[in-house]
C-alpha positions in Angstrom: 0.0 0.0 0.0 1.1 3.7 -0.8 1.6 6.0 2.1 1.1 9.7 1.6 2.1 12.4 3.6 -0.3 15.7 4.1 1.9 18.8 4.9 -1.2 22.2 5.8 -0.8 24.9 8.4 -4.7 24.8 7.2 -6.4 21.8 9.1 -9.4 22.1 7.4 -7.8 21.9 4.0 -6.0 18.6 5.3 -9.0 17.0 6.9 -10.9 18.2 3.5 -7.8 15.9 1.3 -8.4 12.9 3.8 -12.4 12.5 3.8 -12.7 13.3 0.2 -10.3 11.4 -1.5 -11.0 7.3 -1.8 -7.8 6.4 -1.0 -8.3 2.3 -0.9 -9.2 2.5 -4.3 -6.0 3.3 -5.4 -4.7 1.0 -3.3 -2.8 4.1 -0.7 -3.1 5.4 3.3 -2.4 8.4 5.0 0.9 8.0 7.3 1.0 11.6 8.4 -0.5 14.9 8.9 1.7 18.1 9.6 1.4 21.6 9.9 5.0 22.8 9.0 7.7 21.7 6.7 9.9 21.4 9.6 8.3 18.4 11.0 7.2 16.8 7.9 10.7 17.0 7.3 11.9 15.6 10.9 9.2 12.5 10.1 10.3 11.4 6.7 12.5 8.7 7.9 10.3 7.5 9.8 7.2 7.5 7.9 8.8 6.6 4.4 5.9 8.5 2.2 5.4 7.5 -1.4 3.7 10.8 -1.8 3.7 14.3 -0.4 0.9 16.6 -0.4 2.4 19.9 0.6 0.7 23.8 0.8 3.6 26.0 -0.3 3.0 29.2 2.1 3.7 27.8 5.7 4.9 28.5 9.0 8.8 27.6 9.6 9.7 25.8 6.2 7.4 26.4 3.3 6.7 24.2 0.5 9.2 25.4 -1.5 11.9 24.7 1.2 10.3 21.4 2.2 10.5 20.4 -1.6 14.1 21.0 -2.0 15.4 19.1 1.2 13.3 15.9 0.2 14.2 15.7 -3.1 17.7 16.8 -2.8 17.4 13.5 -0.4 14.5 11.2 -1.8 14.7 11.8 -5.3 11.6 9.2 -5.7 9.5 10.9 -3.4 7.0 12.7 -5.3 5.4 16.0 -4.5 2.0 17.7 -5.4 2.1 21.7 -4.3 -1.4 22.9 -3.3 -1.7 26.6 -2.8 -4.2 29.6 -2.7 -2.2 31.8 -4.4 -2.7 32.4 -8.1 1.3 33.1 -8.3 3.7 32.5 -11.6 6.7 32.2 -9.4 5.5 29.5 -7.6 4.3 28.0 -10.5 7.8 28.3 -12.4 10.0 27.0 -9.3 7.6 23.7 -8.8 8.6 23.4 -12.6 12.1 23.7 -11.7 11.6 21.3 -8.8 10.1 18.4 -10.9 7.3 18.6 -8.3 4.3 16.2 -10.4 2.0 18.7 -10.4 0.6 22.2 -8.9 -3.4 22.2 -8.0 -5.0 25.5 -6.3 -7.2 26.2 -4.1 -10.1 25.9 -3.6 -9.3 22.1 -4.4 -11.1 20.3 -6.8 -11.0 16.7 -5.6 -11.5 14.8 -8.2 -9.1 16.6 -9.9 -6.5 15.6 -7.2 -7.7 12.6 -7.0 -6.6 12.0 -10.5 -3.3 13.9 -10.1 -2.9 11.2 -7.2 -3.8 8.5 -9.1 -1.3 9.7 -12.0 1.8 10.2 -9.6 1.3 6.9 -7.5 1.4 5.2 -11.3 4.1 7.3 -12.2 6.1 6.3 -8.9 5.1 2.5 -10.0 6.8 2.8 -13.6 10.2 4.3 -11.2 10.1 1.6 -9.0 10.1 -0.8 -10.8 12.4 0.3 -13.5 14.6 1.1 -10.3 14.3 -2.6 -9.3 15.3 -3.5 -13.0 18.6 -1.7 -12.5 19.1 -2.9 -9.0 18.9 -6.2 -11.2 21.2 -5.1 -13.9 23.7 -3.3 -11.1 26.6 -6.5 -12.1 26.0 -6.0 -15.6 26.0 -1.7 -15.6 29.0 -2.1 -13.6 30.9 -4.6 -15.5 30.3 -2.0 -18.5 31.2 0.5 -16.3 34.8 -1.1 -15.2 35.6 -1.8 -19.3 34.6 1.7 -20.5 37.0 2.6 -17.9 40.0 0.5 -18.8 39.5 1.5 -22.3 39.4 4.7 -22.0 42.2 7.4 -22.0 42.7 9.0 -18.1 42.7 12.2 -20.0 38.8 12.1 -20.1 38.3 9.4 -18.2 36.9 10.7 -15.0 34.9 13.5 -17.1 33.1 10.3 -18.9 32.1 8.3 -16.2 32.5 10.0 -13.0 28.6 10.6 -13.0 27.7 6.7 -13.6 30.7 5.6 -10.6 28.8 8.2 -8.2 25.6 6.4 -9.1 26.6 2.8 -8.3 28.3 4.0 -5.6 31.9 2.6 -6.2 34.3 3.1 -3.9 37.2 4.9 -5.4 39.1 6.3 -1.8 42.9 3.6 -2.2 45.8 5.9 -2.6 47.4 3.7 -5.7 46.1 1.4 -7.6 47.2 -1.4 -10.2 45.4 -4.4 -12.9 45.7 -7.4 -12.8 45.5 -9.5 -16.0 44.7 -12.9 -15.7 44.6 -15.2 -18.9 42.7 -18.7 -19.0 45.1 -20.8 -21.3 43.0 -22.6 -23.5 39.8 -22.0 -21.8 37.3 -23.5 -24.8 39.2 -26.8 -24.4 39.2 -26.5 -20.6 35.0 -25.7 -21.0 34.6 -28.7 -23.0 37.0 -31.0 -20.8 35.2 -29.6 -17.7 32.0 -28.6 -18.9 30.6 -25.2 -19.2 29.1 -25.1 -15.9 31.6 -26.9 -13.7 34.3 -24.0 -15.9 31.9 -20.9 -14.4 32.1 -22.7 -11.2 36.2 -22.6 -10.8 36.4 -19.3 -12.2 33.8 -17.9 -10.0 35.5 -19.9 -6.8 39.0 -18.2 -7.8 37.7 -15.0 -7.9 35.6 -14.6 -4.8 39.0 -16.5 -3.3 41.5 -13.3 -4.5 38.7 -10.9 -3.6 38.4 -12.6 0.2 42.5 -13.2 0.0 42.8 -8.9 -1.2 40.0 -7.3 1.1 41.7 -6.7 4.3 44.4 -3.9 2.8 42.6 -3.4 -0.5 39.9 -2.5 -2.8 39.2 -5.2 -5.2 37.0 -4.9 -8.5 36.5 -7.8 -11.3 35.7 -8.1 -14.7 35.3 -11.6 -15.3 35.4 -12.1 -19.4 35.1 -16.3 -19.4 38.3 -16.3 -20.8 40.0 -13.6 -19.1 40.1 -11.9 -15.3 40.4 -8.4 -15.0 41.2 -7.5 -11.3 41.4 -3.5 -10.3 43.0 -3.5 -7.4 43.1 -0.7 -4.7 45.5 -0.1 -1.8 43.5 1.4 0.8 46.7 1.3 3.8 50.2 1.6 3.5 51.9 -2.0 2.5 55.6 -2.3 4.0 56.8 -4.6 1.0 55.4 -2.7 -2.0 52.2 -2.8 -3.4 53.4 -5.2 -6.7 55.8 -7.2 -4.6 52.7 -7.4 -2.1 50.3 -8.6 -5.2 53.2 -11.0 -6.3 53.2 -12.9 -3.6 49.3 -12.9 -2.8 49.2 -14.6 -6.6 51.9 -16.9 -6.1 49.7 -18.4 -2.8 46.7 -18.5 -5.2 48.5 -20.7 -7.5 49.4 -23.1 -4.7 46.6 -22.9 -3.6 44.5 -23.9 -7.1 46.8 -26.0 -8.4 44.9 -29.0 -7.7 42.6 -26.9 -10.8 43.1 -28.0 -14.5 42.8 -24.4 -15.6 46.5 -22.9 -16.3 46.5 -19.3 -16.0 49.1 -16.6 -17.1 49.2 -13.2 -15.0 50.0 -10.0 -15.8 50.5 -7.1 -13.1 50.5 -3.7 -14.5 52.1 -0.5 -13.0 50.9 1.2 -10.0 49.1 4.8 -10.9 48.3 7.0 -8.6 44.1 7.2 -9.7 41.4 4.8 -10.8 40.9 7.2 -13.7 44.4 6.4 -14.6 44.1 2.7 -14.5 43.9 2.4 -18.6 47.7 2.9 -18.2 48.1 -0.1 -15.7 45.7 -2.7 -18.0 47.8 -2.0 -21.3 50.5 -2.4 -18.9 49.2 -5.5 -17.3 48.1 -6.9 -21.0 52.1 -6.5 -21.9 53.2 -8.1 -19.7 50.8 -10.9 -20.3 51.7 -11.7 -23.5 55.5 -12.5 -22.5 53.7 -15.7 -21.4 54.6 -16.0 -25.0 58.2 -16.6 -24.2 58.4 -17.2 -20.1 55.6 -19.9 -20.7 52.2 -20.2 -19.1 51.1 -20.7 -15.6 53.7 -17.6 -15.2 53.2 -14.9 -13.1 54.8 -11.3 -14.8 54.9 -8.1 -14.0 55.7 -4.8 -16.2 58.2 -3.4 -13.9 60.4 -6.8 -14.3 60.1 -6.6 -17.8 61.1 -2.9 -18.2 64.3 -3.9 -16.2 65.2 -7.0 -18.5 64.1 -5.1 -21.2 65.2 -1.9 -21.5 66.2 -1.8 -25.5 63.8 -2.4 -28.6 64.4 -5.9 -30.3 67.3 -6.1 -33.0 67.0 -9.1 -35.2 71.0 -10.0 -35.9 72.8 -9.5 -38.8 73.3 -12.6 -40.8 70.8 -14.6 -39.4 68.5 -15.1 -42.6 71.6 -16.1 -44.7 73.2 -18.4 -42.3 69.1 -19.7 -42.1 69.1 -20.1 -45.8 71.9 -21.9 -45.6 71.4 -24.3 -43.8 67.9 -24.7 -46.0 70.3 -25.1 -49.2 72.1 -27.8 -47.8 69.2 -29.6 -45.8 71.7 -29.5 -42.6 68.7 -30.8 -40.0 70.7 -31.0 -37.5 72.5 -27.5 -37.4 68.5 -26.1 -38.7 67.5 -28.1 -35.2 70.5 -26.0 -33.3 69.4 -22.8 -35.2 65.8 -22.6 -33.6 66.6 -23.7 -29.8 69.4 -20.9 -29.9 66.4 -18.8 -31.2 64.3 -19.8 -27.8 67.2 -19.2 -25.8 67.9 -15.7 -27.0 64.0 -15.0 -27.3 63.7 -16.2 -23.4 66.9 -14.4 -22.2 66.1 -11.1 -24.1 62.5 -11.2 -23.3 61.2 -10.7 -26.6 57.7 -9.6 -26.9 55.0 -11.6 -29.1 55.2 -9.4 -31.9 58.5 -9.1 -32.0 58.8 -12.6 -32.5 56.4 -13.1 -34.8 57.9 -10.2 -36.8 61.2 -11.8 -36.9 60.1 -15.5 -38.2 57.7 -13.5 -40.7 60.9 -12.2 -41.7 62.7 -15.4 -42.1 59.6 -17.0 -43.8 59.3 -14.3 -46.4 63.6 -15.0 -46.8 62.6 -18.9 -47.1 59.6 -18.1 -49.7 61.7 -15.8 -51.6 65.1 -18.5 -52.2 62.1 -21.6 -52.9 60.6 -19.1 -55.7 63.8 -17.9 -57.2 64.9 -21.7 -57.2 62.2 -23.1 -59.2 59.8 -24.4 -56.4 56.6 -22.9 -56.9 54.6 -26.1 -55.6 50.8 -25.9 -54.4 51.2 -28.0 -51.7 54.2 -25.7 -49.7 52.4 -22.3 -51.3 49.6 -23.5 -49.1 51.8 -24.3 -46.3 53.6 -20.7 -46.2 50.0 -18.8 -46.4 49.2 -21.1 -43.8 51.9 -20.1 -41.3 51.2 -16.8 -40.9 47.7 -17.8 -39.1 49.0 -20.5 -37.3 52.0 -18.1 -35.9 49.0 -15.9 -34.1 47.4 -19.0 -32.4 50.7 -20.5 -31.1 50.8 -19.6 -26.9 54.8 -20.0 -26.3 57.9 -19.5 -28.4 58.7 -22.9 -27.7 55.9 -23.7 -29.8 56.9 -21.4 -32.0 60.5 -23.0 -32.4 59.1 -26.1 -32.9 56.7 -25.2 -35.7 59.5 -23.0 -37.0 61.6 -26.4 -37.4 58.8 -28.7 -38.6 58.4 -25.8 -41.6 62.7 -26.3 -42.3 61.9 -30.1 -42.2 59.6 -29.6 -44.5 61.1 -26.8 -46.9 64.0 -29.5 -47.1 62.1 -32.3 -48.0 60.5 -30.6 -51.0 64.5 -29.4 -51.4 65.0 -32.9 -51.9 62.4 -33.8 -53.7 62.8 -30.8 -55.8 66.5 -31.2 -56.9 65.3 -35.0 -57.6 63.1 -34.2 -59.9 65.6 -31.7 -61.2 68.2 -34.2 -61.6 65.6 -36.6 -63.1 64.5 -33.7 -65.9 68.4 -33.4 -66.5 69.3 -36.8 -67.2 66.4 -37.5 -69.3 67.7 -34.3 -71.4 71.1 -36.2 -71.7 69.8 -39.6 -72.6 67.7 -37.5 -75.6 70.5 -35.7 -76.5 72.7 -38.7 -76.8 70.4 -40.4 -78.6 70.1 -37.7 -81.5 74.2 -37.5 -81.4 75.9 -40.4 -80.7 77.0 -40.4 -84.4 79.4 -37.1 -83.2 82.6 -38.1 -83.5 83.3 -34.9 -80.5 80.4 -36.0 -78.3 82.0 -36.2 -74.6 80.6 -34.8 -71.1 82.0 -31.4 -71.8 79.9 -30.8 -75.2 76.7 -32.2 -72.9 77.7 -30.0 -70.4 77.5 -27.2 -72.6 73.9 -28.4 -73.8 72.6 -28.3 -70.4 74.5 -25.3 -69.1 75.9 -27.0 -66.4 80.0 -28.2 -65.6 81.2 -31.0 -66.5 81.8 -32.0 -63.2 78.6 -31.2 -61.3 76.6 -32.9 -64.8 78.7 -36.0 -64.1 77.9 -36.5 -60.6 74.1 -35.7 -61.3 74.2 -37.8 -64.0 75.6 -40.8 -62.2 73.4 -40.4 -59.2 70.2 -40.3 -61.7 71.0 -43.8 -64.0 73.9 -45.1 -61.9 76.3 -45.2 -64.6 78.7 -42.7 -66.1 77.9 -40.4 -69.3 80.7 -41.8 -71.0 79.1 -45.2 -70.1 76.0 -44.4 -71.5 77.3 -42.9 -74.5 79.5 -46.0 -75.4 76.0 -48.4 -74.3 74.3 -46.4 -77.1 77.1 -46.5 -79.7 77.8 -50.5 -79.1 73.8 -50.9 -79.5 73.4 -48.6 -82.8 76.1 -51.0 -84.0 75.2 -54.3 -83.1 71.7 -52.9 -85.0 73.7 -51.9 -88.4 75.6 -55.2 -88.3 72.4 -57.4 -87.9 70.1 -55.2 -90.5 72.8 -53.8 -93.0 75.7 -54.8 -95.3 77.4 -51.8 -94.5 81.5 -52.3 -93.5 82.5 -52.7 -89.7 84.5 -49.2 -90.9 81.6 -47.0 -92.5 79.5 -48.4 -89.1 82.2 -47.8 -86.8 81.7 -43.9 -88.4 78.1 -43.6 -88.4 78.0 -44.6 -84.5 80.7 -42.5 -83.9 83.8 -44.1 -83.8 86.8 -42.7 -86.1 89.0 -45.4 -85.6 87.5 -48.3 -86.6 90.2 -50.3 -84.8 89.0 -48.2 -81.4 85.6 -49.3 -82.4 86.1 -52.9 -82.6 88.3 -53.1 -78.8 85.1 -51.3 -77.3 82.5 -53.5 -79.2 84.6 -56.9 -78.0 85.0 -55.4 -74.6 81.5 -55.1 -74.2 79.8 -57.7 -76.1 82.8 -60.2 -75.6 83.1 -61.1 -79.5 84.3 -58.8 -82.9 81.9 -57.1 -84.7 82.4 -59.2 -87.7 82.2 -62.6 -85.2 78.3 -60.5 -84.2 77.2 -60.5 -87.6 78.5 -64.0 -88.6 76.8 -64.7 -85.8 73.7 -63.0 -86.6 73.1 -64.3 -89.7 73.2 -67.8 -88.5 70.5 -66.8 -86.4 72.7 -67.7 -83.3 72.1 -65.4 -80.4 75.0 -63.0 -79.8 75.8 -61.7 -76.2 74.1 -59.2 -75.1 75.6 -55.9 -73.4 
């Protein structure tokens, strides 16, 4: 039931409000009758009105005056002025006043009655969207806390130093720093653990470093499922240091929930001296974060450590690409192997930032794309591979990770090396075999005049060669030349001498040592042979 307060130096007048207006229809009582604003005022506590009837010239405190201290109080207390005084003034400051509504006297009442009616439906609709915000207070406040993180301390406290006064934050610590906290993995951890039994632990841990934090600080969350955001307040003086002090408090934690499967990475920004400032402490806190990258998770890190390991922007050393491609060239696994954990080390010692790292690999991959391109390996697979890197690179959590995907990429790279030159050396010797077959009748054709062909040395064709067929070009060349032969002597009557020339022989005596060496009989003894229909030896 609504209450309603009657303020009149006039008893009639109030007497008049109370018998003439059916109050149990809508559902509202009288609580109080007063002749002054004084003790209206004295009684509000203790009658709690809904609704206050007030005359505005009065002994004491007036209307007016009355009005002012309420509202300035009770914002949701509503007031209807009734006065005999036809006056504009009075008029404009109950408009200034938000008073609900201004009847005169002589009172009509059913026209109060259905201002009444109005202003107790009108302080309905507030209530209950006041409840609704009450409701919403975690959410409006969560908002609040990221708008505030996110926003510049330039402006900061201009912003949103209205909607902190309204949820009534407590903003009185002396310095205060964030605290990042990072769930490793958390969608695999929510489907190992389930999404409720995930909530659950997170919402345990937090209430836990609130609990552990309240007796010498001020402790506000964001809780982001896969990420804690804890602003942290220091409301007495701490003998240690505040960030040694939080240090420590998180190191406990992590004893304390280790028996948890969640791993978590925190970051601990730098002190400032205001919560407007505290932007500056959560990029801080984020940075240090994300040297997880290279200290490995379930770390605890905080920004002034950093700075002091730190100090310098990274460098990437000269000569590390060539000696990289290098090793590529000559598909040295094992020094590529020693290469990438002497990357970790240095990465870990130096305390390389995420993007530093992954701007230095980009820059070894691009090296690596550009020497497979200008070499002749343009395959789909590998293209795929290298667009495929750069993504991967941004989900990868550690540079250990890193250094081993780096390595499985020069494992890879050498293989298709291999497999590559292979094929090369395949294409080559298959160009030899053709061009040996169209010249063997050359008197001059040797390895060097092949060499010249292909565009490639003697030596190096040689090797390749051999490596290809597993014989010699100068092997091959005689095979041919012996085989052209035996052909001639079986389908032709031409001399030993005329076929010794046309397979390239000029001596014919030269021709008939290397035909016997092979075949184990004279060319004349082959054709003899041959036309008896007696199988010769082969080659």
């Amino acid at each position: 039931m609504k209450r309603v307060m009657i303020v009149d130096d006039n008893q009639i007048c109030s007497e008049g409000i109370c018998k003439n207006i059916h109050w149990k229809s809508i559902d509202a009582e009288i609580c109080g009758i007063y002749t002054n604003g004084k003790d209206a005022l004295s009684q509000l506590e203790k009658m709690k009105p809904d609704i206050i009837i007030s005359d505005i010239q009065m002994p004491q405190m007036n209307g007016i005056e009355l009005a002012k201290a309420v509202l300035n109080k009770y914002p949701f207390i509503k007031v209807i002025f009734i006065s005999s005084y036809d006056d504009f003034n009075y008029a404009k400051e109950a408009i200034r006043l938000d008073v609900c509504d201004y009847v005169e006297k002589p009172i009509d009442y059913q026209y109060l009655f259905e201002i009444i009616q109005q202003t107790l439906h009108k302080s309905d609709l507030e209530k209950d969207t006041l409840e609704r915000l009450e409701q919403s207070r975690p959410a409006l406040m969560e908002k609040f806390f990221l708008d505030l993180i996110n926003a510049g301390s330039d402006y900061a406290e201009y912003t949103l130093g209205e909607q902190a006064a309204y949820l009534d934050l407590d903003f009185s610590a002396h310095e205060y720093v964030c605290v990042y906290i990072d769930i490793h993995k958390y969608l695999d951890q929510m489907k190992i653990l389930g999404v409720e039994r995930y909530h659950m632990q997170i919402f345990h841990y937090i209430k836990t470093v609130e609990n552990v934090l309240t007796k010498q600080c001020i402790c506000y969350t964001i809780n982001q499922g896969s990420r804690l955001i804890f602003l942290i307040g220091s409301i007495s003086k701490i003998e240690d240091g505040f960030i040694p002090y939080l240090i420590k408090k998180f190191k406990n934690l992590k004893e304390e929930f280790q028996f948890q499967s969640l791993t978590k990475t925190i970051g601990i920004g730098n002190i400032v001296p205001s919560i407007w400032e505290i932007s500056l402490s959560y990029q801080n806190a984020k940075h240090a974060n994300g040297y997880k990258f290279i200290l490995g998770e379930d770390s605890i890190l905080s920004i002034q450590d950093i700075r002091q390991n730190n100090p310098f922007p990274i460098v990437f050393p000269l000569g590390d690409e060539e000696k990289f491609i290098n090793f590529i060239a000559q598909k040295d696994i094992s020094s590529l192997k020693d290469f990438t954990n002497l990357l970790e080390k240095r990465w870990t010692s130096d305390y390389y930032n995420k993007n530093g790292i992954i701007a230095y690999v980009y820059s070894l991959l691009s090296r690596l794309l550009r020497f497979l391109y200008d070499i002749g390996i343009e395959d789909q697979e590998i293209r795929y591979k290298m667009t495929n890197i750069f993504k991967k690179l941004e989900e990868l959590q550690t540079s250990k990770e890193i250094c081993s995907y780096l390595f499985e990429i020069c494992v890879f790279s050498c293989k298709m090396l291999e497999s590559s030159v292979q094929s090369k050396h395949t294409q080559v010797a298959e160009q030899v075999i053709q061009y040996i077959e169209t010249h063997y009748h050359d008197f001059e054709l040797n390895l060097n005049k092949i060499g010249q062909f292909v565009n490639m040395s003697p030596s190096y064709l040689g090797t390749l060669f051999k490596r290809a067929k597993e014989k010699s070009i100068s092997k091959y060349i005689t095979d041919v030349r012996i085989n052209k032969a035996k052909e001639l002597l079986k389908n032709t009557n031409y001399p030993i001498m005329e076929i010794s020339e046309k397979v390239g022989y000029a001596n014919q005596y030269y021709f008939s040592a290397s035909f016997k060496k092979i075949t184990g009989i004279t060319p004349s003894e082959f054709r003899t042979a041959a036309e008896k229909k007696v199988s010769p030896p082969s080659i």
